[in-house]
C-alpha positions as CSV (number, residue, x, y, z in Angstrom):
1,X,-104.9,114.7,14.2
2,X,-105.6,114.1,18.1
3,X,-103.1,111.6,17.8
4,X,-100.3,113.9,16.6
5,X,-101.2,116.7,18.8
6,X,-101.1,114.0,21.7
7,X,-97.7,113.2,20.9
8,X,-96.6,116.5,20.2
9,X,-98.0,117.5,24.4
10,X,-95.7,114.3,25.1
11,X,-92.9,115.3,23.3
12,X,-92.8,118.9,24.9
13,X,-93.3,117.4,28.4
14,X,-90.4,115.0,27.9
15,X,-88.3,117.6,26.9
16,X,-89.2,120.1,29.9
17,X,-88.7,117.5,32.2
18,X,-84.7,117.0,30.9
19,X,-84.6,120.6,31.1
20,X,-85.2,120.3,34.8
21,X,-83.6,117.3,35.1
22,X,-80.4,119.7,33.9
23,X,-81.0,122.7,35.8
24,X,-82.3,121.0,39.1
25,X,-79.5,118.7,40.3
26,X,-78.6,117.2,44.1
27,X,-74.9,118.0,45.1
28,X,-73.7,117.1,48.8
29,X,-72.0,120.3,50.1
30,X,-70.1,120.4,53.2
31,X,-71.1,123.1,55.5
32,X,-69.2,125.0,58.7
33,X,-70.3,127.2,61.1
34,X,-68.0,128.9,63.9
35,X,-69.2,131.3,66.0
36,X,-66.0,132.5,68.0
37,X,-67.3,134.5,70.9
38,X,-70.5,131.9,71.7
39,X,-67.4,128.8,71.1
40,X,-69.7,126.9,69.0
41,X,-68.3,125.3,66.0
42,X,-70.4,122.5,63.8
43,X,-69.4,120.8,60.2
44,X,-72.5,118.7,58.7
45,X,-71.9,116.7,54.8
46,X,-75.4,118.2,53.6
47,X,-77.7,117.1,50.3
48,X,-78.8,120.4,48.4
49,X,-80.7,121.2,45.1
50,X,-78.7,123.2,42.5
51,X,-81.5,125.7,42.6
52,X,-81.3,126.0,46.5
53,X,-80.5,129.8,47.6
54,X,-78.0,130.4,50.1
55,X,-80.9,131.5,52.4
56,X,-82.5,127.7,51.8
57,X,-78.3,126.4,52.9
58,X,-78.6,128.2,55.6
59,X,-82.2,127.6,56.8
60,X,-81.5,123.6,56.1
61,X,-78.2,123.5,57.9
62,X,-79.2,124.9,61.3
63,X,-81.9,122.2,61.4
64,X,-80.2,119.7,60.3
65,X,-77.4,120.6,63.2
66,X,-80.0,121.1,65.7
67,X,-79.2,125.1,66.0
68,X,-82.4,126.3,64.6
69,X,-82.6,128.5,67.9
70,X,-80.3,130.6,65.5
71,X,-81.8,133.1,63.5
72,X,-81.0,132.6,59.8
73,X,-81.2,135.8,59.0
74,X,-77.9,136.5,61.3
75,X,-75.9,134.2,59.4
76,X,-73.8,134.9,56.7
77,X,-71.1,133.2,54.0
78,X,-67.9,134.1,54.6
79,X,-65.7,132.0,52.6
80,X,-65.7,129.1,49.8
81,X,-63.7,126.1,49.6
82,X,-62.5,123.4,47.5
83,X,-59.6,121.6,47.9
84,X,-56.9,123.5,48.6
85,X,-58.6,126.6,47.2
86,X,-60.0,129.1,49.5
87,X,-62.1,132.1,48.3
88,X,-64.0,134.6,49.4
89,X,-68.0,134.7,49.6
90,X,-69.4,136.7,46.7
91,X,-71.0,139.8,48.1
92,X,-75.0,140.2,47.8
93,X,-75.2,136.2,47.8
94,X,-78.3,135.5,50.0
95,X,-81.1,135.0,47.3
96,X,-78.1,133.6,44.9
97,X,-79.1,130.2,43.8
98,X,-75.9,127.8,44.0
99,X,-76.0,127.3,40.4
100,X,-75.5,130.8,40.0
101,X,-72.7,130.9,41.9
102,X,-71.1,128.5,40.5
103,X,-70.8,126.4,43.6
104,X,-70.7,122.4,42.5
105,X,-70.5,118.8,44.2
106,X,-67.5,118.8,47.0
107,X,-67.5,122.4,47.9
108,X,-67.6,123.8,51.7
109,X,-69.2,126.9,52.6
110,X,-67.9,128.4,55.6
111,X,-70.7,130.6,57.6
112,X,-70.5,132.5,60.5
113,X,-72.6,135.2,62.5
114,X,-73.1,139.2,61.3
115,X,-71.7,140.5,64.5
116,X,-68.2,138.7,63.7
117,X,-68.1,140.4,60.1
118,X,-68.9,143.9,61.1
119,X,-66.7,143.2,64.2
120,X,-63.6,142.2,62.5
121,X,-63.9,144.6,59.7
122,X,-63.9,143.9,56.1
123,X,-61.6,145.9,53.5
124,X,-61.6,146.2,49.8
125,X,-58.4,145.8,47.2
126,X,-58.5,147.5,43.8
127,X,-57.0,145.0,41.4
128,X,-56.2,145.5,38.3
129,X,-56.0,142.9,35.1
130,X,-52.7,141.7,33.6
131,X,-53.9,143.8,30.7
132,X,-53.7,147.1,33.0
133,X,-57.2,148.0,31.5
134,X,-59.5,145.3,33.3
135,X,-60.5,146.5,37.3
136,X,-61.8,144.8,40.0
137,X,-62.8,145.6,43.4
138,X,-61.8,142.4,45.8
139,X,-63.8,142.6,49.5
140,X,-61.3,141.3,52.2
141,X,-61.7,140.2,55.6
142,X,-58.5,141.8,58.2
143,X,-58.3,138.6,60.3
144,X,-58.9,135.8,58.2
145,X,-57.9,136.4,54.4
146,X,-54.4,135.4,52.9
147,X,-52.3,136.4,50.1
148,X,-52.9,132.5,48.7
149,X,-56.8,133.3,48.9
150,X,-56.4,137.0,47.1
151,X,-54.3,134.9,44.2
152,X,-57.0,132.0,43.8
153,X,-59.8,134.6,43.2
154,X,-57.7,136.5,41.2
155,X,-56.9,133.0,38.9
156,X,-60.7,132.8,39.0
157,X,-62.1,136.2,38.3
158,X,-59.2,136.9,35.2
159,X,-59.5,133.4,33.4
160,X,-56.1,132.4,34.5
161,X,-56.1,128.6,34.8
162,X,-54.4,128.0,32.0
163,X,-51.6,129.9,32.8
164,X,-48.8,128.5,35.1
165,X,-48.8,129.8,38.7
166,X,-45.1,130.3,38.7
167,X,-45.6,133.1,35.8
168,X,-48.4,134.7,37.5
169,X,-46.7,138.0,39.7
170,X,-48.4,140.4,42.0
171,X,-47.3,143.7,43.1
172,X,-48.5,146.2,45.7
173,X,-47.0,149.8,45.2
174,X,-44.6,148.6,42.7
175,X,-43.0,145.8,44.6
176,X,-43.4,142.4,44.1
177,X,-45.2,139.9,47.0
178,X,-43.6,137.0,47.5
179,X,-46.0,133.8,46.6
180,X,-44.2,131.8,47.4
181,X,-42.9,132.7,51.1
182,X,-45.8,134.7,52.3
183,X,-48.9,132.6,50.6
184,X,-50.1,131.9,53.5
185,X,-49.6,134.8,55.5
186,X,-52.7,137.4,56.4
187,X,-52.7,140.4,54.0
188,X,-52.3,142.5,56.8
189,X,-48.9,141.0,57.7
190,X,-48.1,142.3,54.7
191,X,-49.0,145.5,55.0
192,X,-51.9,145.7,52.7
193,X,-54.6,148.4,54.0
194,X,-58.1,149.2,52.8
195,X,-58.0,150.3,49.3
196,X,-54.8,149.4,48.1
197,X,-54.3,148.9,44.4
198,X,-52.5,145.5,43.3
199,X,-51.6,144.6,39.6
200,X,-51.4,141.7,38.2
201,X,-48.5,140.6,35.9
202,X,-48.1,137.6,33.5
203,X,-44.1,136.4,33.3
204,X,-42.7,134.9,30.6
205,X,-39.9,132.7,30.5
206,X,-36.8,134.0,31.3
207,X,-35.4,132.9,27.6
208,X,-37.9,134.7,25.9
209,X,-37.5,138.4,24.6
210,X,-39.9,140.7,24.8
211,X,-40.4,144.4,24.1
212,X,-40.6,146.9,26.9
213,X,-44.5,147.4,27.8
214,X,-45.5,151.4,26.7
215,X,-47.4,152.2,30.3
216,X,-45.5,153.8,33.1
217,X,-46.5,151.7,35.6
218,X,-45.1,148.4,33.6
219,X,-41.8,150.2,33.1
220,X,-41.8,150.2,37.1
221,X,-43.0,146.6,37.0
222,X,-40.1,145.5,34.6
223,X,-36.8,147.3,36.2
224,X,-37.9,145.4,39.3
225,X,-37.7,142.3,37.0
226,X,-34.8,143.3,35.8
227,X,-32.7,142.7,39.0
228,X,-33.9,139.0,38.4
229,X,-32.6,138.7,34.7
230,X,-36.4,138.4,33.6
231,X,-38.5,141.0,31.1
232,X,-42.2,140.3,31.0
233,X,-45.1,142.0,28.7
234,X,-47.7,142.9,30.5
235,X,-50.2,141.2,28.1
236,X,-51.2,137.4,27.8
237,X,-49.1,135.4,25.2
């Protein structure tokens, strides 16, 4: 009997170990800091556990970059990359372990001071879903984020990877921004202020027929469309 219950103690250690072993893992994360008005700017390749907060990045970083004269607790996330994906810091992310966010091997987190967030302002967009139902608020920052970072966190945030970028539309007021033209261009330069409401619309093929949405707001959507010899349903296919 005390051999079974022996094995039985080893058999539920083993298997809280791989449970760590799962929810505990080392990713490298490349991390930058720029602090415009001091014209300091530092990129270190950094080894982090998966359970690490964005606090402990923080904290870790300035030591390892020799700037731990810094307090930590004026330095904030601003922005996620990976690739050629840019998106904006999740609000409320300081005790937020990087598992939780989602962040994985290869990613760089941009950081930079307080007194440069609250100085260049940040905005919010109302978006809402291809489905016209499904709302989001998106926080912006004025000086730094582009219409190619509001559509990658859109892609994200409504499940759209599967879908081809070409068929994903926005509009702004019931005109259509241009994706292609203006992805890289500030939102500001395209007029978008605090608060506006976009909407996201899913295109079919131009070859494929599809029946007038019911909403008011999609009608407006599809005699824009129209000009472009295109009809679109405002759901997914």
């Amino acid at each position: 009997m005390s051999y079974e219950h022996g094995s039985y103690l080893d058999d539920s250690r083993t298997r809280s170990d791989l449970m760590n072993t799962r929810t505990s893992s080392c990713i490298k994360l490349q991390i930058h800091y720029e602090d415009h008005q001091r014209g300091l700017k530092s990129e270190n390749d950094i080894l982090y556990s998966s359970t690490d907060t964005i606090r402990d990045v923080i904290v870790k970083f300035l030591k390892t970059a020799n700037l731990d004269y810094i307090d930590s607790g004026n330095v904030s996330l601003v922005e996620l990359r990976m690739g050629n994906q840019r998106l904006p810091a999740p609000s409320f992310n300081t005790y937020a372990t990087l598992d939780q966010l989602n962040i994985r091997q290869g990613y760089t987190l941009c950081f930079a001071p307080l007194r440069e967030l609250s100085s260049s302002g940040l905005s919010r967009l109302r978006v809402y879903g291809p489905n016209l139902i499904d709302k989001i608020e998106y926080e912006w920052n004025k000086r730094t984020t582009t219409l190619q970072m509001l559509l990658e966190y859109i892609i994200k945030i409504f499940s759209l990877d599967s879908i081809e970028r070409q068929r994903i539309h926005l509009f702004m007021d019931f005109e259509e921004l241009d994706l292609t033209s203006n992805s890289e261009k500030l939102l500001t330069e395209l007029d978008v202020t605090d608060l506006t409401l976009i909407e996201v619309a899913i295109i079919p093929p131009c070859s494929i027929s599809v029946s007038h949405p019911n909403t008011s707001t999609s009608e407006m959507q599809c005699s824009v469309l129209a000009s472009q010899n295109c009809t679109y349903d405002s759901q997914h296919d």
